[in-house]
PyMOL Python script that loads the backbone (N, CA, C, O; Angstrom):
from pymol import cmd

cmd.read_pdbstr("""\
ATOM      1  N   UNK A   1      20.814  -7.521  33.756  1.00  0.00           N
ATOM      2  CA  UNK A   1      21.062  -8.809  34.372  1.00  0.00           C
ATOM      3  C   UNK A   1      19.773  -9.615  34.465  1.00  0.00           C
ATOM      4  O   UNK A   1      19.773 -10.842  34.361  1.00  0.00           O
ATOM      5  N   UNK A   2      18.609  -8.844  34.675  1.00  0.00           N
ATOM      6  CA  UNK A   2      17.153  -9.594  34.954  1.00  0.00           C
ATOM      7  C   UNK A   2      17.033 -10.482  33.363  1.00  0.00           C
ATOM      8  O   UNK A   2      16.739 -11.620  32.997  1.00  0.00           O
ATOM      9  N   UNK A   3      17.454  -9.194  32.738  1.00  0.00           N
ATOM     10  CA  UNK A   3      16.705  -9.952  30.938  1.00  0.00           C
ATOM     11  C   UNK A   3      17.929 -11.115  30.627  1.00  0.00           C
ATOM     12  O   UNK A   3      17.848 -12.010  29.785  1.00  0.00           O
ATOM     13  N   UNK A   4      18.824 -10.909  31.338  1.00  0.00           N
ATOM     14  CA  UNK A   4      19.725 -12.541  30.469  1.00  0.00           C
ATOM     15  C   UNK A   4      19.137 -13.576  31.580  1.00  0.00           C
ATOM     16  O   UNK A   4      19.060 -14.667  31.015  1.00  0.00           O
ATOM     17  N   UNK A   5      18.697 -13.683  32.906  1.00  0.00           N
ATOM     18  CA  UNK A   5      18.422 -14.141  33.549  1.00  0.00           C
ATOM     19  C   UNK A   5      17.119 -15.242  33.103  1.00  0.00           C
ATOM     20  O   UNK A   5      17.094 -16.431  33.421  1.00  0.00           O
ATOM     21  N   UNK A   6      16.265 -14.659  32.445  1.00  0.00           N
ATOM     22  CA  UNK A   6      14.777 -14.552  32.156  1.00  0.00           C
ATOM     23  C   UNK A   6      15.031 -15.288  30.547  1.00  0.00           C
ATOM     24  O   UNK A   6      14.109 -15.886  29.991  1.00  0.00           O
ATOM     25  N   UNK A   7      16.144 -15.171  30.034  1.00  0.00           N
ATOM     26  CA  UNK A   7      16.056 -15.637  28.498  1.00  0.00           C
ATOM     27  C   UNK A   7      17.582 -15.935  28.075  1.00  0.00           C
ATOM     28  O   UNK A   7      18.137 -15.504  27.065  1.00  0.00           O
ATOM     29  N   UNK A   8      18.200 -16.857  29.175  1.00  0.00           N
ATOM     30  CA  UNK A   8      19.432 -17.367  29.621  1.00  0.00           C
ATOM     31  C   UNK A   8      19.823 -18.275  28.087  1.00  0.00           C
ATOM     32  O   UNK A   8      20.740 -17.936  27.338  1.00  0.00           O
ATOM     33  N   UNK A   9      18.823 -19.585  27.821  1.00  0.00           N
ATOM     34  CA  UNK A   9      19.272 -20.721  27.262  1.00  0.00           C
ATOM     35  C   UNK A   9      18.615 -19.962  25.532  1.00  0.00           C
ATOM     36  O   UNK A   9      18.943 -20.485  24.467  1.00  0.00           O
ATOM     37  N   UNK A  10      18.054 -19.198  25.571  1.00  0.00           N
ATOM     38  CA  UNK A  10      17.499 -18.734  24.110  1.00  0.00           C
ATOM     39  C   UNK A  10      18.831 -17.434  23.463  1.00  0.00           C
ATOM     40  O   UNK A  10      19.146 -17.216  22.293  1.00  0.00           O
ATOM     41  N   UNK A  11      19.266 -16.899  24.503  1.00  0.00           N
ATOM     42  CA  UNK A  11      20.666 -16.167  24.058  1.00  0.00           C
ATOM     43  C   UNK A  11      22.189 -16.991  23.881  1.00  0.00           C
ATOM     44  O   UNK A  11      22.994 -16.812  22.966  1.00  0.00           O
ATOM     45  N   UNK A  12      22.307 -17.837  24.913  1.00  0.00           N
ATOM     46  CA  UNK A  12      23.083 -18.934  24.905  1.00  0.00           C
ATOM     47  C   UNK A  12      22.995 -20.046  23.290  1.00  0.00           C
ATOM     48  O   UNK A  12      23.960 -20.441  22.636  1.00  0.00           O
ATOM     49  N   UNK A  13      21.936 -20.237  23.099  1.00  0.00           N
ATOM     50  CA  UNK A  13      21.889 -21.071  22.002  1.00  0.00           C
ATOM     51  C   UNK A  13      22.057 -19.914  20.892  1.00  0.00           C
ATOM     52  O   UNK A  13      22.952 -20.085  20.064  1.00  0.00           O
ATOM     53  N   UNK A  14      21.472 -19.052  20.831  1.00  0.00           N
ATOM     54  CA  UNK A  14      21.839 -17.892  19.876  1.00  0.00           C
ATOM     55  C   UNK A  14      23.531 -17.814  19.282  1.00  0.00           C
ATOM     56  O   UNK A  14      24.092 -18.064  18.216  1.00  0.00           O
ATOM     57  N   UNK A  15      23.936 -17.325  20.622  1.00  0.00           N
ATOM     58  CA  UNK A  15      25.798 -17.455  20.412  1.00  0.00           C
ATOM     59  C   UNK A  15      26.498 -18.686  19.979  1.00  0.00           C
ATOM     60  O   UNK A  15      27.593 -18.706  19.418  1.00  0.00           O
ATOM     61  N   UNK A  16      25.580 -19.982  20.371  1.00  0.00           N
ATOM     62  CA  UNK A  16      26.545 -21.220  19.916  1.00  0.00           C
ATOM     63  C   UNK A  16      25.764 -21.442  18.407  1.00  0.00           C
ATOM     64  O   UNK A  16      26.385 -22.167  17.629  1.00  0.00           O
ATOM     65  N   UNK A  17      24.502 -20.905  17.936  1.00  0.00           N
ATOM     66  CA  UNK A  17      23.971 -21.096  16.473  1.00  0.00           C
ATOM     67  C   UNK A  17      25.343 -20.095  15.588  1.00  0.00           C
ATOM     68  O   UNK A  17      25.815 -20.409  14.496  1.00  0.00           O
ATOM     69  N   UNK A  18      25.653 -19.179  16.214  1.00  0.00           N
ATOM     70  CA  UNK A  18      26.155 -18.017  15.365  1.00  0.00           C
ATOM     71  C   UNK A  18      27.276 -18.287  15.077  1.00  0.00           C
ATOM     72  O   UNK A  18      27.624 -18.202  13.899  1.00  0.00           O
ATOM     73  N   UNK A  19      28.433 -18.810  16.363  1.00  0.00           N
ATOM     74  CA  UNK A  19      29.748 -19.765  16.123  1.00  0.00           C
ATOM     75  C   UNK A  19      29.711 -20.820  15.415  1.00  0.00           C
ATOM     76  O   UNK A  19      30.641 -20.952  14.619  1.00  0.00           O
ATOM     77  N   UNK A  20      28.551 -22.004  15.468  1.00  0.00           N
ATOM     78  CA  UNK A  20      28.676 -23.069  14.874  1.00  0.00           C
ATOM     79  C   UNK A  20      28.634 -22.528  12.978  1.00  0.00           C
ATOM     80  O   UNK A  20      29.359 -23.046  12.129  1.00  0.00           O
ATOM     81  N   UNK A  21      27.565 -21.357  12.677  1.00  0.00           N
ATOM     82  CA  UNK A  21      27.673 -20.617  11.578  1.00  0.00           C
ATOM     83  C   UNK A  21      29.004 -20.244  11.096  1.00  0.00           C
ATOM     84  O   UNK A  21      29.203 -20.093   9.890  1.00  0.00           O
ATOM     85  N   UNK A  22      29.916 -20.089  11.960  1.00  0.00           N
ATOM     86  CA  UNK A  22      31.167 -18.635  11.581  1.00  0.00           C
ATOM     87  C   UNK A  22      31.421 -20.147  11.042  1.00  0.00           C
ATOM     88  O   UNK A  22      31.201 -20.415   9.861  1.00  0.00           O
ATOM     89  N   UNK A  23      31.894 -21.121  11.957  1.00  0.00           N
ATOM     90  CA  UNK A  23      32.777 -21.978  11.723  1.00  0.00           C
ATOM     91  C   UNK A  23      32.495 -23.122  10.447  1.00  0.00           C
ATOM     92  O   UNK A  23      33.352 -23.932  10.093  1.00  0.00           O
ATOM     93  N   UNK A  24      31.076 -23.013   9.818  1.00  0.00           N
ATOM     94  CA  UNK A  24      30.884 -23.972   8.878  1.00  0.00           C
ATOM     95  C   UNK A  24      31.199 -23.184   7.693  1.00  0.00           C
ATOM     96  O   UNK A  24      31.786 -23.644   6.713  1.00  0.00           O
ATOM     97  N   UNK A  25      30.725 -21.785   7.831  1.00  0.00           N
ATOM     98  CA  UNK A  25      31.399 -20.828   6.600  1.00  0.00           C
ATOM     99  C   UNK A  25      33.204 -20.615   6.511  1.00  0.00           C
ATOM    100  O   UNK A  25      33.777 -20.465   5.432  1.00  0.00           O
ATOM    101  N   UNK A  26      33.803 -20.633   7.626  1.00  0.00           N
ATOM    102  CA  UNK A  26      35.005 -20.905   7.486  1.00  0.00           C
ATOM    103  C   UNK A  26      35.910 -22.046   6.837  1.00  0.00           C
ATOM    104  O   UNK A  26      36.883 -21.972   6.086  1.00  0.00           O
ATOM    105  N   UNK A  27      35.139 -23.282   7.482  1.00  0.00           N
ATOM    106  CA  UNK A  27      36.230 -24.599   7.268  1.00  0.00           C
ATOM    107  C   UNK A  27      35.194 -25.379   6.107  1.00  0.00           C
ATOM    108  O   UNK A  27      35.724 -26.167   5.325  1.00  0.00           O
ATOM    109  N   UNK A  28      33.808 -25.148   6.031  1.00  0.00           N
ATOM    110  CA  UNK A  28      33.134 -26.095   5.581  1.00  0.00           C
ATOM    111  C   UNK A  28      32.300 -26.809   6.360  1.00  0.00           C
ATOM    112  O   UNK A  28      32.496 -26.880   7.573  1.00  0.00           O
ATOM    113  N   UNK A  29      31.241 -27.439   5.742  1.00  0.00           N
ATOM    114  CA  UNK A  29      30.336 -27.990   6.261  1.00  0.00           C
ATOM    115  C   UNK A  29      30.749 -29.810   6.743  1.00  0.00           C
ATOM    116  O   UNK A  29      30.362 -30.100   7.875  1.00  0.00           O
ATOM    117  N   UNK A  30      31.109 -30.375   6.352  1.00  0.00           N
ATOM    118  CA  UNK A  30      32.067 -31.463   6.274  1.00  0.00           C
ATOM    119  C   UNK A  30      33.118 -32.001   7.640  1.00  0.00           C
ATOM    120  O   UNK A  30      33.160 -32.938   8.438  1.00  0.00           O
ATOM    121  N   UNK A  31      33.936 -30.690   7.299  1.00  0.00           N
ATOM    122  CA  UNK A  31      34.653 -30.816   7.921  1.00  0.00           C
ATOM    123  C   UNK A  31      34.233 -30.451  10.146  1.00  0.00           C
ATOM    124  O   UNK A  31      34.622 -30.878  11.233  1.00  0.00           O
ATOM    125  N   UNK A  32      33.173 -29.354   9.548  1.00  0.00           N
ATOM    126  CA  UNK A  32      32.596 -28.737  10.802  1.00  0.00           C
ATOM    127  C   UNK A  32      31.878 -30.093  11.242  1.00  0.00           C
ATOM    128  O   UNK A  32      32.073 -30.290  12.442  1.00  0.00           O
ATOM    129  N   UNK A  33      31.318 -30.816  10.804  1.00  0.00           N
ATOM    130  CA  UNK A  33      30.830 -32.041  11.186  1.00  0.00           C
ATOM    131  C   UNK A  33      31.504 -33.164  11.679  1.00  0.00           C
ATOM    132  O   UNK A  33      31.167 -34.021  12.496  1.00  0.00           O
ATOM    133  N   UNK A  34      32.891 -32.928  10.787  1.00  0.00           N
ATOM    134  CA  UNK A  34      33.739 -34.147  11.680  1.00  0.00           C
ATOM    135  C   UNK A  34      34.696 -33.609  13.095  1.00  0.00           C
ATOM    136  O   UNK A  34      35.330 -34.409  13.783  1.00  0.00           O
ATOM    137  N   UNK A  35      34.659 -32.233  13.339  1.00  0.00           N
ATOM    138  CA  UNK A  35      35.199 -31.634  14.321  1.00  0.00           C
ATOM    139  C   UNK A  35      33.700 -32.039  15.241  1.00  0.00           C
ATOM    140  O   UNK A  35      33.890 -33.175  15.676  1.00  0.00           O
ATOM    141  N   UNK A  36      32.693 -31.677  15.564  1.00  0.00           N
ATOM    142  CA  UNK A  36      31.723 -31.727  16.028  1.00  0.00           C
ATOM    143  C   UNK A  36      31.668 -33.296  16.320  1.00  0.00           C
ATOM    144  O   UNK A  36      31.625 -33.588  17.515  1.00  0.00           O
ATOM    145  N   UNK A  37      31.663 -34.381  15.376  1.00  0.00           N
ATOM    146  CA  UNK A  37      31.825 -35.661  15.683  1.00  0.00           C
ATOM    147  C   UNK A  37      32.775 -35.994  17.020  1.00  0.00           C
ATOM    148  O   UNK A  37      32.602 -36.544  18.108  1.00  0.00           O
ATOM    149  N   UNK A  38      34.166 -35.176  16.126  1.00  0.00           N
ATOM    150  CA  UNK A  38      35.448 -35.695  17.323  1.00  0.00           C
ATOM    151  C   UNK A  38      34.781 -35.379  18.791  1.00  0.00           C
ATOM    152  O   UNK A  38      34.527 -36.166  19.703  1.00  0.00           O
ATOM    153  N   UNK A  39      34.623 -34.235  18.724  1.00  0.00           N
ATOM    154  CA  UNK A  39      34.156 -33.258  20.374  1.00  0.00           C
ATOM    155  C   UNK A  39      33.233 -34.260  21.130  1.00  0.00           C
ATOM    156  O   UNK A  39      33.274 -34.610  22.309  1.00  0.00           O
ATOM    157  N   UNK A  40      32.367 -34.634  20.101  1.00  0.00           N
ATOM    158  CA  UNK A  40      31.129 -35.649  21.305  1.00  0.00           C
ATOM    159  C   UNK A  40      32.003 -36.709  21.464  1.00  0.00           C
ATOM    160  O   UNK A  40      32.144 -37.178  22.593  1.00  0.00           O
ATOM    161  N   UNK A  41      32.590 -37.148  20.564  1.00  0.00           N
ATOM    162  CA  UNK A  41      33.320 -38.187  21.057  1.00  0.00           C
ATOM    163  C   UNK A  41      34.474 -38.788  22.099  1.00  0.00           C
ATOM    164  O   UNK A  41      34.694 -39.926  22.512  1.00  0.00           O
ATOM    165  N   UNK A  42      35.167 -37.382  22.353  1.00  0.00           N
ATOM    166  CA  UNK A  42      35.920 -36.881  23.639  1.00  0.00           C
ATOM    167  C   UNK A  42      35.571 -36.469  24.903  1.00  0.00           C
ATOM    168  O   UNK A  42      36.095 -36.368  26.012  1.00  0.00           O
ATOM    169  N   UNK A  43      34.148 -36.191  24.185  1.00  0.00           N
ATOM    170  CA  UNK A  43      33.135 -35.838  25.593  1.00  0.00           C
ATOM    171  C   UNK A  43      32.512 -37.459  26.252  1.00  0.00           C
ATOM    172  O   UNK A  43      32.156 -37.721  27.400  1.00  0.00           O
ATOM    173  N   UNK A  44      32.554 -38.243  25.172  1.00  0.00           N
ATOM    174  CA  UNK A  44      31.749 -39.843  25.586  1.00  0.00           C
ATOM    175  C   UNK A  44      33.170 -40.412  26.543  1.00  0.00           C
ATOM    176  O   UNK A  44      33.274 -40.947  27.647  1.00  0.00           O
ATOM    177  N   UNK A  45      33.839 -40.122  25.825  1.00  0.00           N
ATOM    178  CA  UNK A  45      35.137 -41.197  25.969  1.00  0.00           C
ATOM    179  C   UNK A  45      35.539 -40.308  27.751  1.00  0.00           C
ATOM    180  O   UNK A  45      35.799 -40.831  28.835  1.00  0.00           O
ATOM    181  N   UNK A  46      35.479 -39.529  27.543  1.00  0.00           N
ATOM    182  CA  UNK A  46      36.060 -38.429  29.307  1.00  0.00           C
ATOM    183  C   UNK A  46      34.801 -38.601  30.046  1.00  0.00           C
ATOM    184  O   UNK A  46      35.123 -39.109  31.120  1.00  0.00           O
ATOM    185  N   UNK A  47      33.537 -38.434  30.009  1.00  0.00           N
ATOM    186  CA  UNK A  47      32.442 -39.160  30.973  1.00  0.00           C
ATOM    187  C   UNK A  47      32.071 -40.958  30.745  1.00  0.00           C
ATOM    188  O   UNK A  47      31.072 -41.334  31.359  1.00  0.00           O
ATOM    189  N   UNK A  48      32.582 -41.691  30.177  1.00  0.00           N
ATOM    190  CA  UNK A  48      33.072 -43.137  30.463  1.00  0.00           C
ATOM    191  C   UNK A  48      34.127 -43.206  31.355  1.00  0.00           C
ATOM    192  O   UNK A  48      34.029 -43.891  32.373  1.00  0.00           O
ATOM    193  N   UNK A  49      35.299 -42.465  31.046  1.00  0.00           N
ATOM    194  CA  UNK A  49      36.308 -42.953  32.046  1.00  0.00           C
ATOM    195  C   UNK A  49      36.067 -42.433  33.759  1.00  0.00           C
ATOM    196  O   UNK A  49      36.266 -43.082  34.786  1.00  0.00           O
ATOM    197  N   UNK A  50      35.622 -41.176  33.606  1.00  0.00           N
ATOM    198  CA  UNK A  50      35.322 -40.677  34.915  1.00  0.00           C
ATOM    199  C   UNK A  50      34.489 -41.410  35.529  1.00  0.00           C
ATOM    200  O   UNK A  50      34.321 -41.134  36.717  1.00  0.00           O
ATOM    201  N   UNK A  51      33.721 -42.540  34.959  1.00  0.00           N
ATOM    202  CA  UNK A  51      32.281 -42.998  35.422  1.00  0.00           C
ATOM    203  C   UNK A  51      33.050 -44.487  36.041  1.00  0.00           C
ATOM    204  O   UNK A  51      32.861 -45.108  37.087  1.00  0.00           O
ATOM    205  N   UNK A  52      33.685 -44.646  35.254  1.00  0.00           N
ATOM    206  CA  UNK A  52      34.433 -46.523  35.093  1.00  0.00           C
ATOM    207  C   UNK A  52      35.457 -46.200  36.657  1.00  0.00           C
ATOM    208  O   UNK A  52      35.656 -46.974  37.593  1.00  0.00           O
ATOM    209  N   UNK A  53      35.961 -44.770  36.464  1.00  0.00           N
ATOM    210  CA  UNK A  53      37.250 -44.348  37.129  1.00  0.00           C
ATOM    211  C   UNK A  53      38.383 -45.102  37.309  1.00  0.00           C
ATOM    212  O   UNK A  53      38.832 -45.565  38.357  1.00  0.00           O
ATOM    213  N   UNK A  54      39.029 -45.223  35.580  1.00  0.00           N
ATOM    214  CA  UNK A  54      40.155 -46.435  35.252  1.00  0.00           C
ATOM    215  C   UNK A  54      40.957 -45.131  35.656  1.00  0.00           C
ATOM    216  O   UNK A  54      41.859 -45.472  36.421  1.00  0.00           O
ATOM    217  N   UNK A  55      40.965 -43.999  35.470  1.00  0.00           N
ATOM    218  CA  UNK A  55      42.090 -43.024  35.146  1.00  0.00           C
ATOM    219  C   UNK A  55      42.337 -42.692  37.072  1.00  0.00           C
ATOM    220  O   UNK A  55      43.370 -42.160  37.479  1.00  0.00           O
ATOM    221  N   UNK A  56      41.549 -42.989  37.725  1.00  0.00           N
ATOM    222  CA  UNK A  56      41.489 -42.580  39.484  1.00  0.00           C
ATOM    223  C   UNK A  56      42.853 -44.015  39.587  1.00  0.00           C
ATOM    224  O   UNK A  56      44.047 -43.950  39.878  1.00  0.00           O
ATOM    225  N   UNK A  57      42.147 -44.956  39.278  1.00  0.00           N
ATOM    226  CA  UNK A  57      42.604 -46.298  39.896  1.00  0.00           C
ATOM    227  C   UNK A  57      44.027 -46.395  39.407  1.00  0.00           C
ATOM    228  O   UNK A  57      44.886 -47.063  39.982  1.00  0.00           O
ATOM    229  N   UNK A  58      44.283 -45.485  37.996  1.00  0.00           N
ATOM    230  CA  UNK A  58      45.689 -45.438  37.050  1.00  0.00           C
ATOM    231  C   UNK A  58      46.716 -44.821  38.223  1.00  0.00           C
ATOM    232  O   UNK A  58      47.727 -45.385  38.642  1.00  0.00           O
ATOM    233  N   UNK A  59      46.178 -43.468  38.660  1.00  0.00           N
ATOM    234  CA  UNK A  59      46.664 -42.223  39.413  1.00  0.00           C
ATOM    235  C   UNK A  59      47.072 -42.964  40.954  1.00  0.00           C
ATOM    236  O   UNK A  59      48.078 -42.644  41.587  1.00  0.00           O
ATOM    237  N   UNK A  60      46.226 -43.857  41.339  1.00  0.00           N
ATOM    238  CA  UNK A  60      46.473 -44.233  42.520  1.00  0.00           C
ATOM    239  C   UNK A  60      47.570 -45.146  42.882  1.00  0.00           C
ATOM    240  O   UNK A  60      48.113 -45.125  43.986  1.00  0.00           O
ATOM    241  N   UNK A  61      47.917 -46.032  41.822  1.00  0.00           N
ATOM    242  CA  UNK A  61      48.658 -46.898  41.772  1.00  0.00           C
ATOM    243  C   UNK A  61      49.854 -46.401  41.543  1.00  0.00           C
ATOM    244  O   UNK A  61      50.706 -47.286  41.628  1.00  0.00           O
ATOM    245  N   UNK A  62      50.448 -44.967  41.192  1.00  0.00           N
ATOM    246  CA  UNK A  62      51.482 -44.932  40.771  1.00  0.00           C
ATOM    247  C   UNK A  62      52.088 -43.759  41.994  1.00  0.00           C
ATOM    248  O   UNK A  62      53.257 -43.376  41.955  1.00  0.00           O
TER     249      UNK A  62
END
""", "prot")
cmd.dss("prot")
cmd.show_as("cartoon", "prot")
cmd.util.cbc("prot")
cmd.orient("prot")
């Protein structure tokens, strides 16, 4: 527990280098890029709305 503690974000990035690997040898490089595109882009679009809080003001009204 001490050693993941101590070298948390260098094992962490390890596992997401090794997945982002599986997955470009799987689908392609291309395509792994436009999945990766979509994701940030769902991630922009869901911390805009939470920030704006159109989706609070949606929920409240109804």
């Amino acid at each position: 527990m001490d050693y993941f503690e101590k070298n948390r974000y260098p094992i962490i990035g390890g596992i997401v280098g090794a997945l982002i690997a599986v997955c470009i040898f799987t689908i392609g490089f291309w395509k792994m890029f436009l999945v990766l595109f979509l994701i940030g882009l769902g991630i922009y679009i869901g911390l805009f709305l939470k920030k704006s809080g159109i989706i609070d003001q949606f929920i409240d009204r109804k």
